[in-house]
Backbone and ligand atoms as CSV (ligand in chain L), in Angstrom:
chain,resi,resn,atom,element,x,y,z
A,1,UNK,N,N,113.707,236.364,384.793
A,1,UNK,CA,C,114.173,237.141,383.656
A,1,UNK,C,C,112.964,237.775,382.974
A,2,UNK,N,N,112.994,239.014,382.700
A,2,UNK,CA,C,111.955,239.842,382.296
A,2,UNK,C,C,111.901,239.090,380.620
A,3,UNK,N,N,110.862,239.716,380.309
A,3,UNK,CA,C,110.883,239.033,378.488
A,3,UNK,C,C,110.433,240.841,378.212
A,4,UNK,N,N,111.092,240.324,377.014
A,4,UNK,CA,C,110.857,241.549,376.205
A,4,UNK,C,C,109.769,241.644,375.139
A,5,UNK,N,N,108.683,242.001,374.953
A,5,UNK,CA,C,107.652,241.992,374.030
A,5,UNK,C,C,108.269,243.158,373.251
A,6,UNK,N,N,108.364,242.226,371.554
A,6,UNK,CA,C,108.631,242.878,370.174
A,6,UNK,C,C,108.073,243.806,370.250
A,7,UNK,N,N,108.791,245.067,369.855
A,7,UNK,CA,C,108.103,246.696,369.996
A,7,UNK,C,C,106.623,246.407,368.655
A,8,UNK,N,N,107.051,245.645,367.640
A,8,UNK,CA,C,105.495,246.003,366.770
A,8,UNK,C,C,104.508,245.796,367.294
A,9,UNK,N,N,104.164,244.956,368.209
A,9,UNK,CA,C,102.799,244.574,369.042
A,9,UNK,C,C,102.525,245.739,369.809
A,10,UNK,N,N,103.060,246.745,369.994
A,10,UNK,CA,C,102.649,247.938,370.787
A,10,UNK,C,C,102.134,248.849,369.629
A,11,UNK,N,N,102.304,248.404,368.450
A,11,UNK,CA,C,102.122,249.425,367.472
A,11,UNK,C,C,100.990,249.848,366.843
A,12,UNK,N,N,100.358,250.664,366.066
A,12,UNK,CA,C,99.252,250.427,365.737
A,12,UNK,C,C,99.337,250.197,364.342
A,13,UNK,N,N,99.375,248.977,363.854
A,13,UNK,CA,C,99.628,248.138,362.694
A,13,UNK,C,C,98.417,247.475,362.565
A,14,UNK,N,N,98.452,247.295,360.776
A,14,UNK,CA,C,97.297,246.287,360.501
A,14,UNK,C,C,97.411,245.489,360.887
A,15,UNK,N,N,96.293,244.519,360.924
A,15,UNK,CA,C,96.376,243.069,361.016
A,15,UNK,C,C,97.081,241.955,359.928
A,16,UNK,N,N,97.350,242.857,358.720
A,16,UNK,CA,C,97.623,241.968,357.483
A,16,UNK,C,C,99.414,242.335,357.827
A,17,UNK,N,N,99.883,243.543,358.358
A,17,UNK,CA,C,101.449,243.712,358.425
A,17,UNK,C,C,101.557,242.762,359.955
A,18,UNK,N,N,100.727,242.971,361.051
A,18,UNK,CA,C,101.118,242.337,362.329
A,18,UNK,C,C,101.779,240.898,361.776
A,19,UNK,N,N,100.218,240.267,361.305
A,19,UNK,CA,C,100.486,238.440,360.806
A,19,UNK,C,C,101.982,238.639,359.875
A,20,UNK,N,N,102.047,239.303,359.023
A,20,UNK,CA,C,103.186,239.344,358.153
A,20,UNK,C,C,104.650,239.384,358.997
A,21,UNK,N,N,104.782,240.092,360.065
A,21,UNK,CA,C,106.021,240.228,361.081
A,21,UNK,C,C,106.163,239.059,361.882
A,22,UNK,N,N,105.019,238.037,361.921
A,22,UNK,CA,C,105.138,237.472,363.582
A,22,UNK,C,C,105.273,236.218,362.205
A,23,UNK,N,N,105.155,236.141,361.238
A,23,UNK,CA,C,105.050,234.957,360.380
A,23,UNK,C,C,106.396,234.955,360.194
A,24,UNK,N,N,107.560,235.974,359.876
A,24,UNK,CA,C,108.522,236.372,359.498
A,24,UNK,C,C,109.583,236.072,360.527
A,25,UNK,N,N,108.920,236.642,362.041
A,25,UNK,CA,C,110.167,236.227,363.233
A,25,UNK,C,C,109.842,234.779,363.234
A,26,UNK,N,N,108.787,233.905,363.060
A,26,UNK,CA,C,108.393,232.739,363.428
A,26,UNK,C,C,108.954,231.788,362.079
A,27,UNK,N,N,109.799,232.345,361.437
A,27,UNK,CA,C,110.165,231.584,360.231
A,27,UNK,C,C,108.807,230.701,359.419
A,28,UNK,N,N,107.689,231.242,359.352
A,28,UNK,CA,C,106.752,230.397,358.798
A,28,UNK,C,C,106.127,231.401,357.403
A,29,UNK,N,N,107.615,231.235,356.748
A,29,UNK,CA,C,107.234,232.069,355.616
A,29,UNK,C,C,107.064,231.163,354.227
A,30,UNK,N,N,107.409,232.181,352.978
A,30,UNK,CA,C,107.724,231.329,351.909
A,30,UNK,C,C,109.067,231.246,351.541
A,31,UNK,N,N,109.827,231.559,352.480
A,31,UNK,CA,C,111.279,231.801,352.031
A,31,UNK,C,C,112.048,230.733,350.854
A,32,UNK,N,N,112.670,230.536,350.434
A,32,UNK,CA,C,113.079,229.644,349.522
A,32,UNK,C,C,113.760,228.355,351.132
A,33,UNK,N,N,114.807,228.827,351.628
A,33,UNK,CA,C,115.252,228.255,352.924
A,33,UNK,C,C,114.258,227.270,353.887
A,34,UNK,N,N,112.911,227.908,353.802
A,34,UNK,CA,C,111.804,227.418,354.939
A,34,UNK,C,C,111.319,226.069,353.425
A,35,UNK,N,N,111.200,226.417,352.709
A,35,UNK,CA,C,110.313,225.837,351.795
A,35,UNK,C,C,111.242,224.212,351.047
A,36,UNK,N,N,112.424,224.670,351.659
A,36,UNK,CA,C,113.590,223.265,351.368
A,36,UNK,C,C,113.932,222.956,352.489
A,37,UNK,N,N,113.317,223.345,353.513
A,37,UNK,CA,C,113.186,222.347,354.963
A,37,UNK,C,C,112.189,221.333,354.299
A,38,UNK,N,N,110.704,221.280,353.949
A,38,UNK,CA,C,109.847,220.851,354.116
A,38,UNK,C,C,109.500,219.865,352.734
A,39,UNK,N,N,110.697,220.346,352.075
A,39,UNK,CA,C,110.507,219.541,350.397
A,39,UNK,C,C,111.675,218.563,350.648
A,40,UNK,N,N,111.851,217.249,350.080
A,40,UNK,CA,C,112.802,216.684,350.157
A,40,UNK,C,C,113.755,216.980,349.214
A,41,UNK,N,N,113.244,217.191,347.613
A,41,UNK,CA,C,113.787,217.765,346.790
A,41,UNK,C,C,113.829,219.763,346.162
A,42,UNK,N,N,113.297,219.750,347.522
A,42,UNK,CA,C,113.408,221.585,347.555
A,42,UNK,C,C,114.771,222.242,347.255
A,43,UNK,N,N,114.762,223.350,346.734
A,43,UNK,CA,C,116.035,223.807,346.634
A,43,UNK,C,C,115.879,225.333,347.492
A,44,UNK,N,N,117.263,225.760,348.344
A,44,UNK,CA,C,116.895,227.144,349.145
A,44,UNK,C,C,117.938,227.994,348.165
A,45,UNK,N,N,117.871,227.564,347.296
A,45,UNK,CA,C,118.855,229.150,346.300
A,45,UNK,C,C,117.696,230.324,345.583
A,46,UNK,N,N,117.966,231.153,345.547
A,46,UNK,CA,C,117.037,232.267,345.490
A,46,UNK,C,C,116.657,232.260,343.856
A,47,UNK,N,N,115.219,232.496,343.680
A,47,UNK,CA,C,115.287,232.193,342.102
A,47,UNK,C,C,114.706,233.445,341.645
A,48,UNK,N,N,114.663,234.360,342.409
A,48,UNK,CA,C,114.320,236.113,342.126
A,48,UNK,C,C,115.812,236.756,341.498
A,49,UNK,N,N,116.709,236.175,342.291
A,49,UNK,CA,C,117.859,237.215,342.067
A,49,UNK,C,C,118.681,236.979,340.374
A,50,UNK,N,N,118.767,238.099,339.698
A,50,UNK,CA,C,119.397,237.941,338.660
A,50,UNK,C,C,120.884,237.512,338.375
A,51,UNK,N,N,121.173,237.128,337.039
A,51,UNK,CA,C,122.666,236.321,337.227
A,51,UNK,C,C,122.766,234.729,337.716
A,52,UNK,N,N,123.982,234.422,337.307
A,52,UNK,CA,C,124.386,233.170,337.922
A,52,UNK,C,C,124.878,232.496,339.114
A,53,UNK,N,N,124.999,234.015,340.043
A,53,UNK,CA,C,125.403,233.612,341.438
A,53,UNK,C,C,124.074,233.208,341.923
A,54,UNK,N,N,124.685,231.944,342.627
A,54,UNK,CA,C,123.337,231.300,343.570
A,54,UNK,C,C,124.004,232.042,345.131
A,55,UNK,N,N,122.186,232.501,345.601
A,55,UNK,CA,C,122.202,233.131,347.019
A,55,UNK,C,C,121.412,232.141,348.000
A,56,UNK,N,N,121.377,231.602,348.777
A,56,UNK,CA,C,120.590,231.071,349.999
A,56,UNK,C,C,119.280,232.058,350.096
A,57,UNK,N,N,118.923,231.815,349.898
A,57,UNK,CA,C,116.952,233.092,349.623
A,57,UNK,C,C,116.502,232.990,351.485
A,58,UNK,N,N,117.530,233.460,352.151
A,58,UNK,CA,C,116.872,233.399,353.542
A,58,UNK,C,C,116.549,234.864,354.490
A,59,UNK,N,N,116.474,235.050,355.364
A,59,UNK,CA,C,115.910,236.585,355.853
A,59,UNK,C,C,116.770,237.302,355.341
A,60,UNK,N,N,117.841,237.157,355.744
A,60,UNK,CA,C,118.717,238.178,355.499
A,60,UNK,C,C,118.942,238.784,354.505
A,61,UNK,N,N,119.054,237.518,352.950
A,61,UNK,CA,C,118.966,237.104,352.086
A,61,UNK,C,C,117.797,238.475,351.380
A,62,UNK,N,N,116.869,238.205,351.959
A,62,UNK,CA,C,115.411,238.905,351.789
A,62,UNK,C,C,115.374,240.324,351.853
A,63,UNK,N,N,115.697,240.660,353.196
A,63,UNK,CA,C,116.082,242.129,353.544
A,63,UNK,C,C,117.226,242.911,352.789
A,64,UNK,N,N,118.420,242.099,352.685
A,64,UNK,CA,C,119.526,243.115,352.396
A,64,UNK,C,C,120.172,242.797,350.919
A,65,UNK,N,N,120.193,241.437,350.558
A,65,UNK,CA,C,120.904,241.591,349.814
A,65,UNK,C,C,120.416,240.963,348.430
A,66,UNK,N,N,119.080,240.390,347.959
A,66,UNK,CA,C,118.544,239.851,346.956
A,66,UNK,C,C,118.643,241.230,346.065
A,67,UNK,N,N,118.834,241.117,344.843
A,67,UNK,CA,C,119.419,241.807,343.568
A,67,UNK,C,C,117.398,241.652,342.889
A,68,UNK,N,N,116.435,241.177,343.183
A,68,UNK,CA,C,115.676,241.684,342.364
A,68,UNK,C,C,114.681,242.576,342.430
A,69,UNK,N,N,114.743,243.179,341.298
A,69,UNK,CA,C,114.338,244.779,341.271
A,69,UNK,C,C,113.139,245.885,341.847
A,70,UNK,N,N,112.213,244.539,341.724
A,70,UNK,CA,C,111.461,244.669,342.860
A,70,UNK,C,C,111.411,245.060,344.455
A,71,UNK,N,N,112.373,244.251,344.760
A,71,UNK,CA,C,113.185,244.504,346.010
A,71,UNK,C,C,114.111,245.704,346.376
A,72,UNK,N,N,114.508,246.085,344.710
A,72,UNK,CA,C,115.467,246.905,344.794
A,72,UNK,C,C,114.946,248.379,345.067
A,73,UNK,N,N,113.984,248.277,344.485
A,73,UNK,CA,C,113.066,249.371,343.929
A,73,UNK,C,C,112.450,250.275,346.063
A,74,UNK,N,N,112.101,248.797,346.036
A,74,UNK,CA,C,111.465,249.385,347.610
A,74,UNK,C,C,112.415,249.250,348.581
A,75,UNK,N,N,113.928,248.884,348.269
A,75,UNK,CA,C,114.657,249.307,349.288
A,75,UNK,C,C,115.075,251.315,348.814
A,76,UNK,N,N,115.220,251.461,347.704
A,76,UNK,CA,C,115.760,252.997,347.513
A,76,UNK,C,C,114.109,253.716,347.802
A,77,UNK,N,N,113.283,252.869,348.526
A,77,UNK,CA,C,111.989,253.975,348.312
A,77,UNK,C,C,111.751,253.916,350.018
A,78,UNK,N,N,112.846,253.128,350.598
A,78,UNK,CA,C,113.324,253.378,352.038
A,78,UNK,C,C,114.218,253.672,352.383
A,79,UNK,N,N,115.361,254.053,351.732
A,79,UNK,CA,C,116.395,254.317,352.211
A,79,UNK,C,C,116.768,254.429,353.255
A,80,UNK,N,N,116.739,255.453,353.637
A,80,UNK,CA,C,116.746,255.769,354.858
A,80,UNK,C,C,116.884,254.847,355.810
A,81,UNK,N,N,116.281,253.908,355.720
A,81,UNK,CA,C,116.390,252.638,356.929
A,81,UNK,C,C,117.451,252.321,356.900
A,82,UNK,N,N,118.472,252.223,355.410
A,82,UNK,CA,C,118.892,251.107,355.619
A,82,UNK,C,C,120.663,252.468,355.365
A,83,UNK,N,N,120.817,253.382,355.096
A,83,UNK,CA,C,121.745,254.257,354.856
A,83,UNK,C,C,122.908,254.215,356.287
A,84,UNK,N,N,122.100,254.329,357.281
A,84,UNK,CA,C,122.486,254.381,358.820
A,84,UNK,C,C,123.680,253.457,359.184
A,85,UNK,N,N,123.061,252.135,358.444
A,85,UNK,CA,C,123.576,250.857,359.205
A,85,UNK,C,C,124.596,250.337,358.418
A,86,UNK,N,N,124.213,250.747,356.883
A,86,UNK,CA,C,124.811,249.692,355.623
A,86,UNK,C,C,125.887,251.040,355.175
A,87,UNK,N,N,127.220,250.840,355.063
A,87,UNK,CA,C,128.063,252.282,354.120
A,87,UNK,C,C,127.678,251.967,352.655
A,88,UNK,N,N,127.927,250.213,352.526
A,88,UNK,CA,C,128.062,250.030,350.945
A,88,UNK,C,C,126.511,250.182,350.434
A,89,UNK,N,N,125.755,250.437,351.260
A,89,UNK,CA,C,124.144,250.704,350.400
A,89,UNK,C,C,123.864,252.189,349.649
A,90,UNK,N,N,123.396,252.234,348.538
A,90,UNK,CA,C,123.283,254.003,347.568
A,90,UNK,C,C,121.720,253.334,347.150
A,91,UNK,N,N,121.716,254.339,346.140
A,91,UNK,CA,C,120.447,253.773,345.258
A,91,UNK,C,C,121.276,253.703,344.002
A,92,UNK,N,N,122.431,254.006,343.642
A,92,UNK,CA,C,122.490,253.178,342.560
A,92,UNK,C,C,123.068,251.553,343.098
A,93,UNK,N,N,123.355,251.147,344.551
A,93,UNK,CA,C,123.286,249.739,344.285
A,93,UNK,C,C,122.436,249.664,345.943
A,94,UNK,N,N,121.205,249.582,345.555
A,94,UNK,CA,C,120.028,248.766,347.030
A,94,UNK,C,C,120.433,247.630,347.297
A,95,UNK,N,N,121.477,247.262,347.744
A,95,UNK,CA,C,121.519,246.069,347.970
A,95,UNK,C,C,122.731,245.526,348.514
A,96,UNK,N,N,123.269,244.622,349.609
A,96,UNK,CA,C,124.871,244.537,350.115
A,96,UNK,C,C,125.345,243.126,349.391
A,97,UNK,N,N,126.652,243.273,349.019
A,97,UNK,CA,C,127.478,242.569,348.378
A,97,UNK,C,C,127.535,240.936,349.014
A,98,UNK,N,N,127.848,241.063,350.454
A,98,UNK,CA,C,128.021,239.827,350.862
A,98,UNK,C,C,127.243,239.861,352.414
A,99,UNK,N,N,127.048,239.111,353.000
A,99,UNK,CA,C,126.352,238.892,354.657
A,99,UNK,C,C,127.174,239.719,355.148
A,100,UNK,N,N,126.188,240.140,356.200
A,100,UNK,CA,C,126.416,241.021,357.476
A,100,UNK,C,C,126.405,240.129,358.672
A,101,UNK,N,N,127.122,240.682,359.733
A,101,UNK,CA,C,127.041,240.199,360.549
A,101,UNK,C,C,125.495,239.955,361.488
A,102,UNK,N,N,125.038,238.944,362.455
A,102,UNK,CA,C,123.925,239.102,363.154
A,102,UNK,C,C,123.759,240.520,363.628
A,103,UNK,N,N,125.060,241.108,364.529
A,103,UNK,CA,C,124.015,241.983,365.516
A,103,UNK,C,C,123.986,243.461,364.671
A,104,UNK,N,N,124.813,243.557,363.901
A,104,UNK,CA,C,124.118,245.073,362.822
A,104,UNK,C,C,122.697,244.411,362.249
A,105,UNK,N,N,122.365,242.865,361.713
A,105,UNK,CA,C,121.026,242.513,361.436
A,105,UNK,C,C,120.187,243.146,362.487
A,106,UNK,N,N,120.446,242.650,363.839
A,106,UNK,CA,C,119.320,242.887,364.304
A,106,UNK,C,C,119.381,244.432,365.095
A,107,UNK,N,N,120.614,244.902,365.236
A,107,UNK,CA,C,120.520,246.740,365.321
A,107,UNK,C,C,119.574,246.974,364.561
A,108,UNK,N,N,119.301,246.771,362.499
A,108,UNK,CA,C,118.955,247.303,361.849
A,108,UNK,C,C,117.547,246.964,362.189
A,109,UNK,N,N,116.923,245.863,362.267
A,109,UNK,CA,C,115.756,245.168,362.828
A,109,UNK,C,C,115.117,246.144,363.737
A,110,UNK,N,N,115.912,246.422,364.720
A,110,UNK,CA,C,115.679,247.119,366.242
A,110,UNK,C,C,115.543,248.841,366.202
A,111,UNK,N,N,115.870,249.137,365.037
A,111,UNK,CA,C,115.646,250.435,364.999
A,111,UNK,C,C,114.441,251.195,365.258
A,112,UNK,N,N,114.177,252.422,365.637
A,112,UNK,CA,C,113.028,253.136,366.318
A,112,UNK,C,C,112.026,253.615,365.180
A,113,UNK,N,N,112.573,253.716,363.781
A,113,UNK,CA,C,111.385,254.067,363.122
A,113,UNK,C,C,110.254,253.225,362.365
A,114,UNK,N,N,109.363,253.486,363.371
A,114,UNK,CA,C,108.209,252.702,362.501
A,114,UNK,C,C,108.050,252.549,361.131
A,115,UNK,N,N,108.405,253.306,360.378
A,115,UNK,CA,C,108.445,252.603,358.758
A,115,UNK,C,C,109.187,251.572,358.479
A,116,UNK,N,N,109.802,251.439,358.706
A,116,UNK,CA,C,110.299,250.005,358.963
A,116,UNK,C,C,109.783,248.486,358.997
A,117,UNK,N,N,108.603,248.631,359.477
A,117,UNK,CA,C,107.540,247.549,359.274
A,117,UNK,C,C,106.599,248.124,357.794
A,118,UNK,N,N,106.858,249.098,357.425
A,118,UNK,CA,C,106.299,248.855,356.287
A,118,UNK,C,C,107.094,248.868,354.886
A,119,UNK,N,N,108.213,248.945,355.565
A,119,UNK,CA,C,109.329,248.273,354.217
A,119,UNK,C,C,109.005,246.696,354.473
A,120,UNK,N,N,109.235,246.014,355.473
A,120,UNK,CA,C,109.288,244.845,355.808
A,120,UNK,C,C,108.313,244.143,354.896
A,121,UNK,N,N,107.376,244.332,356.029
A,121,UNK,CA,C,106.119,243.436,355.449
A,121,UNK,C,C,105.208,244.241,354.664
L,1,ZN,ZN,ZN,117.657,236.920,345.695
């Protein structure tokens, strides 16, 4: 079975976005999720997002649907990435209501434009 090498390693990316992607597929982040594997009393609910709904702070979590503004800010300053894949995404709301399924995740993941790694990481 052939393996497929992740298109960013062909890319010409920094070294500070490369480590940032391969830390990210390798789950060895700060995610709230990774960080209540390793705590006994860790909690994985997201403590960025505004309001009283508790979110699971995990990739997905990260990419599409965390509410803080920060986040919000540099998803409408990508749009574009994410217009294609998501209907319910605008800039007046950067952000999706509830989980997506895996394989639109990783369609959106898999997409051809290199900016994309620099929304990411
Ligand atoms: Zn959040």
């Amino acid at each position: 079975m052939p393996i497929d090498v992740p298109r960013y390693l062909h890319l010409d990316l920094s070294k500070h976005v490369m480590s940032n992607i391969s830390r990210f597929r390798l789950r060895a982040h700060t995610l709230k999720v990774e960080a209540a594997a390793w705590h006994e009393d860790g909690s994985c609910v997201c403590d960025q997002c505004p309001g009283e709904d508790e979110h699971i702070q995990n990739e997905v979590h990260a990419l599409l649907i965390c509410q803080d503004h920060r986040v919000c800010e540099l998803r409408k300053h990508f749009s574009f990435l994410f217009s294609p894949f998501f209907e319910d995404f605008s800039a007046a709301q950067p952000f999706l209501l509830q989980q997506v399924n895996n394989q639109l995740v990783h369609d959106f993941l898999s997409q051809q434009n290199n900016r994309l790694f620099l929304f990411s990481f």
